[in-house]
Kinemage of the C-alpha trace (Angstrom):
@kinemage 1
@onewidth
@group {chain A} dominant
@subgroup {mainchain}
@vectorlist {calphas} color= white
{ca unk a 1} P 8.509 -14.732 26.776
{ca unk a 2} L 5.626 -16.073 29.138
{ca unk a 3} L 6.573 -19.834 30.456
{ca unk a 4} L 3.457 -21.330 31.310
{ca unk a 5} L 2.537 -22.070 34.855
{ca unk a 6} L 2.255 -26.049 35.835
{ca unk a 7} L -1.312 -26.831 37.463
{ca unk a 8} L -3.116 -30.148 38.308
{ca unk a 9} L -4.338 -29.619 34.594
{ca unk a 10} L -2.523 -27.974 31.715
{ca unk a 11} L -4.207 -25.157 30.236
{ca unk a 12} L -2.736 -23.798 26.855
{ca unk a 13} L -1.663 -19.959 27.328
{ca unk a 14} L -4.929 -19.759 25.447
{ca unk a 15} L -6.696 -20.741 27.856
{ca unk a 16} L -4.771 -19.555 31.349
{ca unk a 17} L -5.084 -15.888 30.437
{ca unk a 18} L -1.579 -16.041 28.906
{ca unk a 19} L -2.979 -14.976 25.420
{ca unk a 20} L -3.825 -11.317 26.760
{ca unk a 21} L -0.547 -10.869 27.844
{ca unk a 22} L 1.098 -11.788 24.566
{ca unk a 23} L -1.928 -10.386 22.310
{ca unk a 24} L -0.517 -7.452 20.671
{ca unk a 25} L -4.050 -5.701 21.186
{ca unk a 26} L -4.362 -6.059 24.791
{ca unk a 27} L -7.625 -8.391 23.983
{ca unk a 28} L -8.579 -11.410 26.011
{ca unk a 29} L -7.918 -14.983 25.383
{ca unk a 30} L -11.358 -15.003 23.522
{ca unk a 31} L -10.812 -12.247 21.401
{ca unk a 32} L -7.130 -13.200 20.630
{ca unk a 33} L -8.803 -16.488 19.964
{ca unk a 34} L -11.107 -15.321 17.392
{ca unk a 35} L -8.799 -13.141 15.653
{ca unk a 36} L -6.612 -15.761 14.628
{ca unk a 37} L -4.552 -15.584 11.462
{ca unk a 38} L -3.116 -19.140 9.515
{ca unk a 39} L 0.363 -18.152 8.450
{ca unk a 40} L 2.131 -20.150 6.123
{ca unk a 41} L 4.756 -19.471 4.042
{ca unk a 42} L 5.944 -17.871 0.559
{ca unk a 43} L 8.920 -16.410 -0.872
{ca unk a 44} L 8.823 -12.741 -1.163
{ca unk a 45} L 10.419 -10.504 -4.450
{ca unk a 46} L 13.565 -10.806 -3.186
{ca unk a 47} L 13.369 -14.752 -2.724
{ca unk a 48} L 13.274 -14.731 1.275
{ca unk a 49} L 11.025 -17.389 2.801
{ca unk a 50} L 8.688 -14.701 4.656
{ca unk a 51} L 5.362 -15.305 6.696
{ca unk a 52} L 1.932 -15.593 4.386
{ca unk a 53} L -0.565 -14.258 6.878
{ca unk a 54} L -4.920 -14.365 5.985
{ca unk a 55} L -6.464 -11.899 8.092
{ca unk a 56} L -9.985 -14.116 8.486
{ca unk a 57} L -9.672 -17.816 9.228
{ca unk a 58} L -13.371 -18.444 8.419
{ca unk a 59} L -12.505 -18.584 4.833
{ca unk a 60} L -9.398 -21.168 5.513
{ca unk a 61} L -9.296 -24.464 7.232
{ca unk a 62} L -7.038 -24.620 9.584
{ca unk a 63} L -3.954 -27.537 8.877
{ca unk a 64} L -2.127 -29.186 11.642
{ca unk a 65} L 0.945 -31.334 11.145
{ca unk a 66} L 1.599 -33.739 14.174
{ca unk a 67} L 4.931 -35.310 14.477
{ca unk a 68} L 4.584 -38.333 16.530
{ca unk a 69} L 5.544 -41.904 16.796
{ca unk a 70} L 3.216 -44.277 18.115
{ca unk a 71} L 3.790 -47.998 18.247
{ca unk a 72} L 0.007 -48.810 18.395
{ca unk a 73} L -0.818 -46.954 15.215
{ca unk a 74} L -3.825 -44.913 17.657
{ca unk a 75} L -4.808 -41.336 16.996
{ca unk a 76} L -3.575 -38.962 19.782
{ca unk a 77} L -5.654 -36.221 18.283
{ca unk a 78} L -8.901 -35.760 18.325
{ca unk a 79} L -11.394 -34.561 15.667
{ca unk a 80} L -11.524 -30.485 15.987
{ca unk a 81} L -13.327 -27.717 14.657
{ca unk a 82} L -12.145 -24.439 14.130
{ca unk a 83} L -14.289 -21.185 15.661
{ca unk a 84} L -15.857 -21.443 11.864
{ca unk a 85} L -17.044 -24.883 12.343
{ca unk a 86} L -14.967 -25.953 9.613
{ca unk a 87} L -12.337 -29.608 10.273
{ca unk a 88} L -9.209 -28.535 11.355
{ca unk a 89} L -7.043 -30.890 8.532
{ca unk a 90} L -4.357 -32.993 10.660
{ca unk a 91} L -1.535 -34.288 8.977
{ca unk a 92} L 0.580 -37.085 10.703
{ca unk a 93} L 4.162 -37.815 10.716
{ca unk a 94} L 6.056 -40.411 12.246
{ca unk a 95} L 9.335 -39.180 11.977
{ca unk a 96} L 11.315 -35.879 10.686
{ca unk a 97} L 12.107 -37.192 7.946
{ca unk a 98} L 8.254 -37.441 6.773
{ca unk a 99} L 7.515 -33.910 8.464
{ca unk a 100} L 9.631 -32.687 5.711
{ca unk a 101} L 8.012 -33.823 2.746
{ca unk a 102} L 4.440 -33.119 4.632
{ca unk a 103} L 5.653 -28.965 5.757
{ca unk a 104} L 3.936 -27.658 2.864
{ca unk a 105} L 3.010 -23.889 2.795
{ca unk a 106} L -0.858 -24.423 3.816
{ca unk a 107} L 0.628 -25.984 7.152
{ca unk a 108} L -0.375 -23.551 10.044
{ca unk a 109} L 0.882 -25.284 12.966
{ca unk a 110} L 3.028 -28.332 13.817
{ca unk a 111} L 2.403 -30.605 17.020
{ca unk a 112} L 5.632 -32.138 18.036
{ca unk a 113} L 5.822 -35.163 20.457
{ca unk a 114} L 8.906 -34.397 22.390
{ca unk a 115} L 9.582 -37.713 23.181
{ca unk a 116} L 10.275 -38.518 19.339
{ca unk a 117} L 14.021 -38.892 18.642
{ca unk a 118} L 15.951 -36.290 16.993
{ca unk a 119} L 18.432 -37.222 13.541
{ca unk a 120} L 21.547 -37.880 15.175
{ca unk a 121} L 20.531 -37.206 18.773
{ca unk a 122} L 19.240 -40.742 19.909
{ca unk a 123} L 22.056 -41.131 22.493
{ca unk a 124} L 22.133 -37.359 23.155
{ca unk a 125} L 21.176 -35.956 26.602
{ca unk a 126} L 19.824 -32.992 24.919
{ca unk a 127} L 15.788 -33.685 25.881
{ca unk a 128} L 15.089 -30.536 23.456
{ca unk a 129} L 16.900 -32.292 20.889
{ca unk a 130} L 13.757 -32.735 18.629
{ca unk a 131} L 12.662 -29.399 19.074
{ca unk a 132} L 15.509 -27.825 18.045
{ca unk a 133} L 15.300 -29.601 14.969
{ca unk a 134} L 12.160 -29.244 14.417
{ca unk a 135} L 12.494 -25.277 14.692
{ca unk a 136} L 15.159 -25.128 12.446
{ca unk a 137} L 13.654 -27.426 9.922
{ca unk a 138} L 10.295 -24.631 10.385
{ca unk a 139} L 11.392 -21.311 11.846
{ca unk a 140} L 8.264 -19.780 10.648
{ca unk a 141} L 5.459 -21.899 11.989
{ca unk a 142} L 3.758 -22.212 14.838
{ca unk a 143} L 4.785 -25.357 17.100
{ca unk a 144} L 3.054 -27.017 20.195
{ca unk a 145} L 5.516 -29.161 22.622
{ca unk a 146} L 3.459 -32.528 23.663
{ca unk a 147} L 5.279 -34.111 26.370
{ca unk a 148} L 3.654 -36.338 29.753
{ca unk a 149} L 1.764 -35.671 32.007
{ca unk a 150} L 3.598 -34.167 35.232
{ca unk a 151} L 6.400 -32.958 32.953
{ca unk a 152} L 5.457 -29.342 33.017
{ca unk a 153} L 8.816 -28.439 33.835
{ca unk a 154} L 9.783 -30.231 30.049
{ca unk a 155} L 7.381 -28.456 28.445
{ca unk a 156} L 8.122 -24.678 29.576
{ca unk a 157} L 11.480 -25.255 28.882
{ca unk a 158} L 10.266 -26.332 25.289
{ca unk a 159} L 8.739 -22.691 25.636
{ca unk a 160} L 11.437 -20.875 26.337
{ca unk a 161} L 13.758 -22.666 23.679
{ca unk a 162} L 11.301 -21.479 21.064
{ca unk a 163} L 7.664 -23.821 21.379
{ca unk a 164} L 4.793 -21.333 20.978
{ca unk a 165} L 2.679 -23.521 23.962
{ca unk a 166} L 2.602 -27.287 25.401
{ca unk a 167} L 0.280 -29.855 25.979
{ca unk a 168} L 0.002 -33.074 28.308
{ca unk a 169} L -0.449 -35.843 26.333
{ca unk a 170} L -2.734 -37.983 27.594
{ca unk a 171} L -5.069 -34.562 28.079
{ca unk a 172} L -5.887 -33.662 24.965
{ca unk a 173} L -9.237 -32.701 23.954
{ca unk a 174} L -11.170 -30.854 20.582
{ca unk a 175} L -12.036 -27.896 22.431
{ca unk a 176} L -8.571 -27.406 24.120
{ca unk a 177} L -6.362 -28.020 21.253
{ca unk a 178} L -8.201 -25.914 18.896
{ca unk a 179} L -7.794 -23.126 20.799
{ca unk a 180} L -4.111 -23.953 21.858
{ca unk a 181} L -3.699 -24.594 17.549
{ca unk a 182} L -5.226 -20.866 17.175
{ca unk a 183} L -3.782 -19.257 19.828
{ca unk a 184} L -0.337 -20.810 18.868
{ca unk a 185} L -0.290 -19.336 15.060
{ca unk a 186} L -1.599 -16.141 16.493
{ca unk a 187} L 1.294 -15.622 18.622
{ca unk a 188} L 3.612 -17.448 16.005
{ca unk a 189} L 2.586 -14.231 13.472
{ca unk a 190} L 3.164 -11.682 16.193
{ca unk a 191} L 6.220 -12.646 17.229
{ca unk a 192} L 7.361 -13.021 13.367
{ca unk a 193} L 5.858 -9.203 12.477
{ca unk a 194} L 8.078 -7.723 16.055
{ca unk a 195} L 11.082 -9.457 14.551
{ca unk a 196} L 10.217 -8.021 11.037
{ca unk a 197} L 9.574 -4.454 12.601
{ca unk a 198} L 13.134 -5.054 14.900
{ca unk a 199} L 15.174 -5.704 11.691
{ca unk a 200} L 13.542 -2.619 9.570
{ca unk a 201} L 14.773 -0.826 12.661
{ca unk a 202} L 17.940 -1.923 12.628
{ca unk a 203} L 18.604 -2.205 8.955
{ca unk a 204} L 17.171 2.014 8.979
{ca unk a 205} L 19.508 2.487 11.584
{ca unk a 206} L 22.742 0.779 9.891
{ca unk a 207} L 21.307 2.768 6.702
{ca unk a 208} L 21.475 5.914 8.373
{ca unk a 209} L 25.026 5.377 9.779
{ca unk a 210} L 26.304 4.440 6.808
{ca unk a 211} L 24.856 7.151 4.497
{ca unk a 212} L 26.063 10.334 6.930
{ca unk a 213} L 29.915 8.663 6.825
{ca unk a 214} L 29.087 8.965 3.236
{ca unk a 215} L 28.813 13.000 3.468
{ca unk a 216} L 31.699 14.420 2.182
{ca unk a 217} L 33.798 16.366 5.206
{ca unk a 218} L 34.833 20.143 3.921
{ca unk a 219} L 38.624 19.837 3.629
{ca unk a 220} L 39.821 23.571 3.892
{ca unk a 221} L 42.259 23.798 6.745
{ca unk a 222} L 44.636 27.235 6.145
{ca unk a 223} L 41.857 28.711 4.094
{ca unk a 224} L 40.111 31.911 4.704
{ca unk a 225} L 36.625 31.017 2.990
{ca unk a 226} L 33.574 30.549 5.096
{ca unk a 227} L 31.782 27.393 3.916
{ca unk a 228} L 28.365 25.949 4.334
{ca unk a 229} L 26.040 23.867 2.883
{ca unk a 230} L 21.973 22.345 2.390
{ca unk a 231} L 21.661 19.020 1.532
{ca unk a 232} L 18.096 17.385 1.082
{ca unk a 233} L 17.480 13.742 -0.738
{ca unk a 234} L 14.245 13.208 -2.391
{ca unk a 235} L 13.338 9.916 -1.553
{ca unk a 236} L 11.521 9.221 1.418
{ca unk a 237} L 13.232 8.369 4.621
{ca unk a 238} L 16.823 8.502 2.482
{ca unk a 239} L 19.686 10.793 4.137
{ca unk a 240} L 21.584 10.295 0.890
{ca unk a 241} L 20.411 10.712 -2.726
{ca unk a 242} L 22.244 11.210 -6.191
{ca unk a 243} L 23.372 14.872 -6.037
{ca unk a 244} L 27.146 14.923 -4.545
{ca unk a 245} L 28.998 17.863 -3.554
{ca unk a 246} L 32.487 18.222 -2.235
{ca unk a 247} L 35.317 21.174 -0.924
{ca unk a 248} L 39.080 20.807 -0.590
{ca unk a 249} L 42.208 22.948 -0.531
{ca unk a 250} L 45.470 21.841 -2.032
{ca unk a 251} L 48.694 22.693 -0.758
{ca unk a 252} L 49.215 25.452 -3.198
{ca unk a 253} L 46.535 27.486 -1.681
{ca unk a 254} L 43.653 26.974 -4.616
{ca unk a 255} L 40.398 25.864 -3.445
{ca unk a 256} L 38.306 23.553 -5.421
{ca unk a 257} L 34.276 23.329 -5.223
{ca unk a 258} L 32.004 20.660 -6.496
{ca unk a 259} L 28.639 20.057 -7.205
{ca unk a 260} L 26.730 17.182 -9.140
{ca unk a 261} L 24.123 15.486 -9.664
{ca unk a 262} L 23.489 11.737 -11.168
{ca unk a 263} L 20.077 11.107 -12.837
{ca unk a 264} L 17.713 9.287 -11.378
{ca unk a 265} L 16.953 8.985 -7.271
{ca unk a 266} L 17.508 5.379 -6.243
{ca unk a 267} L 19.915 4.424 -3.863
{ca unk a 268} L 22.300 2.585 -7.013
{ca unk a 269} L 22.180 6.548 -8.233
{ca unk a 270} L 22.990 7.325 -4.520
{ca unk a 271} L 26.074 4.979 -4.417
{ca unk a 272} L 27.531 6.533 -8.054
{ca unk a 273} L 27.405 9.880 -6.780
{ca unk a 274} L 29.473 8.828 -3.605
{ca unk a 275} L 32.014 7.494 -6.257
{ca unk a 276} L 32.347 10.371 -8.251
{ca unk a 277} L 32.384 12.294 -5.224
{ca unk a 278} L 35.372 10.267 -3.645
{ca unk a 279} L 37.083 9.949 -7.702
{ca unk a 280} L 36.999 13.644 -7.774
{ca unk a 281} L 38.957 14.478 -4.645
{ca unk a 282} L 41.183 11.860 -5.179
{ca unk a 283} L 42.243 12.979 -8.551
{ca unk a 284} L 41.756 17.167 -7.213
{ca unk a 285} L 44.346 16.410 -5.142
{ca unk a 286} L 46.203 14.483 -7.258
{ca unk a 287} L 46.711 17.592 -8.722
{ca unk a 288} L 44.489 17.320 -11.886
{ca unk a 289} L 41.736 19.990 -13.087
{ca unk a 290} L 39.184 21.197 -15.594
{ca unk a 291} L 38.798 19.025 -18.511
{ca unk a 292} L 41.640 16.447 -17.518
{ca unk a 293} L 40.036 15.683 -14.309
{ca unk a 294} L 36.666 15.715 -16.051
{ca unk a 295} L 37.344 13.181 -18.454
{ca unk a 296} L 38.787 11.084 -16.061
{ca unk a 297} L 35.235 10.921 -14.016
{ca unk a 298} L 33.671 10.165 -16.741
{ca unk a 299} L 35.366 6.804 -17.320
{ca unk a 300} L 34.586 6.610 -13.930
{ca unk a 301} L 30.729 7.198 -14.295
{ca unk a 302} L 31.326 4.689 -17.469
{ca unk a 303} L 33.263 1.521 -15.553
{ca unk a 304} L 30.555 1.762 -12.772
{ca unk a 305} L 26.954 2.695 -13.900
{ca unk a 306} L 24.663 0.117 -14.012
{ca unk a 307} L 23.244 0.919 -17.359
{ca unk a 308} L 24.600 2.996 -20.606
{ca unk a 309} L 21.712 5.632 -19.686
{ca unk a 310} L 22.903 6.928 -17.008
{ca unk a 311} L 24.748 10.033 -17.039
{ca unk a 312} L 25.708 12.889 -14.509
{ca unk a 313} L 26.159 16.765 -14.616
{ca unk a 314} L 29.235 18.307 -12.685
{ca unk a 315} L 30.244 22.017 -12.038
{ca unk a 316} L 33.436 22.268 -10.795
{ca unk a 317} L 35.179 25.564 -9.510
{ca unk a 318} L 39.155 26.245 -8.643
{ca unk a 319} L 38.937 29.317 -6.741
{ca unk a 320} L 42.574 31.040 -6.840
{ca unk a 321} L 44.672 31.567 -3.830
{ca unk a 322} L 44.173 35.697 -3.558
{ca unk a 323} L 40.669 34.616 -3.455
{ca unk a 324} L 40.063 37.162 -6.132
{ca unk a 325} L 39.367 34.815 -9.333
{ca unk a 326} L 38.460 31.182 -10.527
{ca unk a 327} L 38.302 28.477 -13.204
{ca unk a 328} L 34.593 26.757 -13.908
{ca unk a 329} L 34.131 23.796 -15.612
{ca unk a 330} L 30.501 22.696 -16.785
{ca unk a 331} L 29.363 19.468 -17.332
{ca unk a 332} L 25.755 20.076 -18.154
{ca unk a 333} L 25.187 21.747 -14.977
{ca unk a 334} L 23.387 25.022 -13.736
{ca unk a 335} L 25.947 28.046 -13.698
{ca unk a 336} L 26.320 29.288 -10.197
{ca unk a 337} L 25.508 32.210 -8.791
{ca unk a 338} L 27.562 35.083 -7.568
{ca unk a 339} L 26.644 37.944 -5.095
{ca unk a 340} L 28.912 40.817 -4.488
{ca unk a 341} L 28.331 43.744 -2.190
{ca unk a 342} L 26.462 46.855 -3.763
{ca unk a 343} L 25.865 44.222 -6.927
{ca unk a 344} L 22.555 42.090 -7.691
{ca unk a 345} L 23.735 38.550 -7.046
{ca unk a 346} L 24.126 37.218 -11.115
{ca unk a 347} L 24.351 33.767 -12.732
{ca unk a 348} L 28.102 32.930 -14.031
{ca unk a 349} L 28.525 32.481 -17.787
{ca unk a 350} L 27.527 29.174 -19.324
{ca unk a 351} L 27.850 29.456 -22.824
{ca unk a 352} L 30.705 27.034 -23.031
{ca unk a 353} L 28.639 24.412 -21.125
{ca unk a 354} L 30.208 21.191 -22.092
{ca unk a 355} L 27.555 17.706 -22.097
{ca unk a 356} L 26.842 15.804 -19.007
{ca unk a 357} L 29.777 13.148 -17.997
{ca unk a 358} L 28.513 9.762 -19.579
{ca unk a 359} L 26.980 10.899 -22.873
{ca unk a 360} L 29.383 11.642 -25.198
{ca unk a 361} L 32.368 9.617 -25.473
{ca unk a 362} L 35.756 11.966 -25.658
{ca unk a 363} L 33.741 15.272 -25.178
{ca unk a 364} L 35.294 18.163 -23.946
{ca unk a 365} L 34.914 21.102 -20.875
{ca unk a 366} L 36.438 24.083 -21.584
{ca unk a 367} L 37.475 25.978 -18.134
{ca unk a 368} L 36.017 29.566 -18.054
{ca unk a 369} L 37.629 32.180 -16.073
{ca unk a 370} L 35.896 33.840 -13.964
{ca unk a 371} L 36.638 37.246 -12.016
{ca unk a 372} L 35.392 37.443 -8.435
{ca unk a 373} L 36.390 40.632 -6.556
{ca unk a 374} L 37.236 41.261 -2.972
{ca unk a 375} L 34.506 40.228 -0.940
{ca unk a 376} L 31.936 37.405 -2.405
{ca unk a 377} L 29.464 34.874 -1.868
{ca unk a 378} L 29.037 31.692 -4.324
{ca unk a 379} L 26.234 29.243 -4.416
{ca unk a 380} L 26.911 25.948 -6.358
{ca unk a 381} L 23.428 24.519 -6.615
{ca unk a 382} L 21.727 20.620 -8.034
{ca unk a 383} L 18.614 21.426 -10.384
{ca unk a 384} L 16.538 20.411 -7.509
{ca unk a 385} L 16.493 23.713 -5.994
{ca unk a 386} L 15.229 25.246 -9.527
{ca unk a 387} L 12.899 22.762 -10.755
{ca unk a 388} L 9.916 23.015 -8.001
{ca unk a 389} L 6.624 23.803 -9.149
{ca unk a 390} L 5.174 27.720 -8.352
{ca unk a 391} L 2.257 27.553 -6.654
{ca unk a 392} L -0.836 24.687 -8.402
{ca unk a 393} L 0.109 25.560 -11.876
{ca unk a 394} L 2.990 23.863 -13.793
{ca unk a 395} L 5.080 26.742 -14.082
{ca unk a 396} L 8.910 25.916 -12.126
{ca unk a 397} L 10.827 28.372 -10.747
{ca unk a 398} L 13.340 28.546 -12.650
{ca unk a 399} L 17.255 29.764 -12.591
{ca unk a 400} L 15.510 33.191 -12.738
{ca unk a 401} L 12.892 32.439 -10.058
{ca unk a 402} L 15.997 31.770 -7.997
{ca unk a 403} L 18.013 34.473 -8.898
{ca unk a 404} L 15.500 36.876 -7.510
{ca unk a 405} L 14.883 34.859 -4.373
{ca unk a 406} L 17.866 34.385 -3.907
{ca unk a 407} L 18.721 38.718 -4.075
{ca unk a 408} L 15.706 39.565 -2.052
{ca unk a 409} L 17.074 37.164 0.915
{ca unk a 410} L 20.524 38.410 0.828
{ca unk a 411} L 18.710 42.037 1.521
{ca unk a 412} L 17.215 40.836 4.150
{ca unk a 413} L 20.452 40.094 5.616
{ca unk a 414} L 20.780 36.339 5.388
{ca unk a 415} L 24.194 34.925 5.053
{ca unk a 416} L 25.923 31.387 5.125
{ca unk a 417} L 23.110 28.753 6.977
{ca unk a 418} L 20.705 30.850 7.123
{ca unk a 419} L 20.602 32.122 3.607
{ca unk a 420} L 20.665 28.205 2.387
{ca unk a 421} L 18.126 26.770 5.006
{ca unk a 422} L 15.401 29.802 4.616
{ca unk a 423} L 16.225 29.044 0.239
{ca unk a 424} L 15.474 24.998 0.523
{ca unk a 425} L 12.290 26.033 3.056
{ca unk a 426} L 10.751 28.529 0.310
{ca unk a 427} L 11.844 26.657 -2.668
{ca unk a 428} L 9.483 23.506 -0.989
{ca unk a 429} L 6.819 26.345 -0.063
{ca unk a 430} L 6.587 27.068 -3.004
{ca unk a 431} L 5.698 23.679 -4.337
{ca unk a 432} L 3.124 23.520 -1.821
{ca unk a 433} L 4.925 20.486 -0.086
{ca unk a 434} L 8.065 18.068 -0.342
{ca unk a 435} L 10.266 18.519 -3.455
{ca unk a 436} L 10.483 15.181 -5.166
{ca unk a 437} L 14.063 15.813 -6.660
{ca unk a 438} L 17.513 16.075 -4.838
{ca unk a 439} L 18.670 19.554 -3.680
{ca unk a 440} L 21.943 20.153 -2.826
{ca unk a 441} L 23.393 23.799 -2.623
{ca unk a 442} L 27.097 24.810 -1.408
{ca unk a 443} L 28.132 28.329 -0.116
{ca unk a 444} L 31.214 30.054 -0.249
{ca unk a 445} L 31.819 33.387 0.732
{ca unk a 446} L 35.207 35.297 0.885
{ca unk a 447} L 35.231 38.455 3.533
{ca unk a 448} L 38.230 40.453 4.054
């Protein structure tokens, strides 16, 4: 931050040519001037205190709350006129204790005698004392340091602790203060929309962090099958979303697939998928499968949903050690597909598709066996990937759609990554932009 330079007058930042260094459009002092915002203050919908910022102070009269004690009772500040030619509305205190009943939300910009004694600090050799106090008491206004004449080096210390600009006392005049009052709140709302941008930033960032430790990490050490995977959120800017998808191998050899998806695409949706994700490979290697472990996730899904509506579809798949056969489970889920050489790539059963986990209480999932062969590929798959419009009309794509896409890509010769990416890339194609859903899609293929 600027710290204004002493001279045989003081000159508000406004004035000295400060204002086009901290104007966040490059502008002059003038121009910064005349673009001046009042901010005061209202509690956003999450019941924050944030800045309350009009974009034209023509239609609002500027208010200025001084905070000053004077023995003689005389006014220190002059009548002013803002660049609209409109009274700028003073408001005095003598003491911090008035200032807060006075800080009201149409306050723009508080005045602060430094020489006034802080609660507590009347012995203290803290000179800033008041200031401190009186930023804490107002982080989100505008405040001008008045101190004496010839104590510059007072006042851009008052600056640097947090004072927008500072003043000589016994120079104050209409024209000079009402620019240092409009420069002051337009540097005030700057500095309060970098910090707002700085903490999106950061709060993205943590976001981010947080939601690729929450991708699940393939656990198939000792096993033979190649594994990949395409995962794609549908809310904006999210890196997570409410499909969930998971891989491990237990000791005896078996590998177990997942794949689900939790209605809806909010971030609580988000979080319940990460449970159910986490409850299922705890209890898969716990040893427990098909409808035992299903039942168990769903008084999972029911102790931690935030509403009774809320349900989620599973297909889980136990894939024997030989590699050669497996057990599916349905829980009101898409039947994966299965492509075997010299064979068009076909959808697995589902007539013994039990409901989705969270809608019927003590359901059932029967566990289908299912014979795979020698040499395979399987593709576990959210909805997502099969409910994208075709083209401008409302016709979807379909399990059908898919199952031919999915045959002609194979003969072109796309396996593993590049069979999943170049399926997500035409399945959005075909929409004609961004899928709105969740797609996630798992591959595993088995070559001797």
């Amino acid at each position: 931050m600027p710290v204004p330079i002493p001279r045989q007058r003081a000159i508000p930042a406004a004035e000295s040519g400060q204002a086009q260094a901290a104007s966040p459009r490059g502008g002059s002092a003038e121009e910064s001037a005349k673009d001046v915002s009042p901010a005061g203050r209202t509690p956003d919908t999450a019941g924050n205190t944030t800045d309350k910022v009009e974009n034209n102070t023509a239609h609002t009269n500027l208010t200025l709350l001084l905070i000053e004690d004077d023995p003689a009772g005389s006014p220190i500040v002059p009548d002013m006129l803002d660049q609209a030619g409109k009274p700028i509305r003073v408001r005095t205190a003598r003491n911090l204790t008035e200032a807060g009943r006075l800080l009201t939300d149409d306050v723009h910009c508080i005045l602060l005698d430094l020489a006034l004694p802080a609660p507590g600090h009347s012995d203290s050799a803290d000179e800033l004392a008041v200031l401190r106090h009186v930023l804490e008491l107002a982080p989100r206004h505008a405040v001008l340091a008045l101190t004496a004449s010839g104590d510059a080096e007072r006042g851009a210390e008052a600056v640097r602790v947090g004072a927008q600009d500072y003043l000589f006392r016994d120079e104050l005049d209409s024209r000079l203060l009402s620019r240092a009052i409009r420069y002051a709140v337009e540097r005030k709302r700057s500095e309060s929309a970098e910090r707002r941008l700085a903490e999106g930033r950061l709060r993205a960032q943590e976001n981010r962090r947080l939601e690729r430790g929450l991708l699940p990490t393939p656990l198939l050490e000792g096993s033979s099958l190649r594994f990949a995977a395409r995962y794609r959120p549908g809310r904006s800017r999210a890196l997570l979303g409410g499909d969930f998808y998971d891989v491990v191998r237990t000791p005896d050899g078996t590998v177990h697939a997942m794949i689900g998806d939790v209605c809806g695409h909010g971030p609580d949706e988000a979080a319940l998928g990460v449970e159910l994700r986490i409850a299922w490979r705890a209890l898969t290697l716990a040893g427990l499968c098909g409808d035992q472990l299903l039942g168990t996730l769903q008084q999972v899904l029911e102790h931690e949903r935030a509403d009774d509506e809320i349900f989620a579809t599973l297909c889980t798949v136990d894939i024997a050690p030989d590699g050669r056969r497996a057990g599916l489970c349905l829980a009101g889920h898409p039947s994966p597909l299965l492509a075997r050489p010299g064979k068009p790539a076909r959808l697995l059963p589902y007539d013994n598709n039990g409901p989705a986990l969270g809608l019927l209480p003590g359901a059932r999932w029967p566990r289908m066996q299912v014979e795979l062969g020698a040499e395979w590929s399987l593709m576990l798959y959210t909805d997502g990937l099969i409910e994208g419009h075709i083209g401008r009309g409302r016709e979807r794509l379909g399990q059908d759609g898919m199952t031919e896409m999915i045959r002609r890509q194979l003969a072109e010769g796309l396996r593993g990554e590049q069979l999943l990416r170049a399926a997500v890339n035409e399945v959005r194609d075909l929409n004609g932009g961004e899928l709105t859903d969740d797609v996630a899609v798992l591959l595993l293929d088995r070559v001797p």
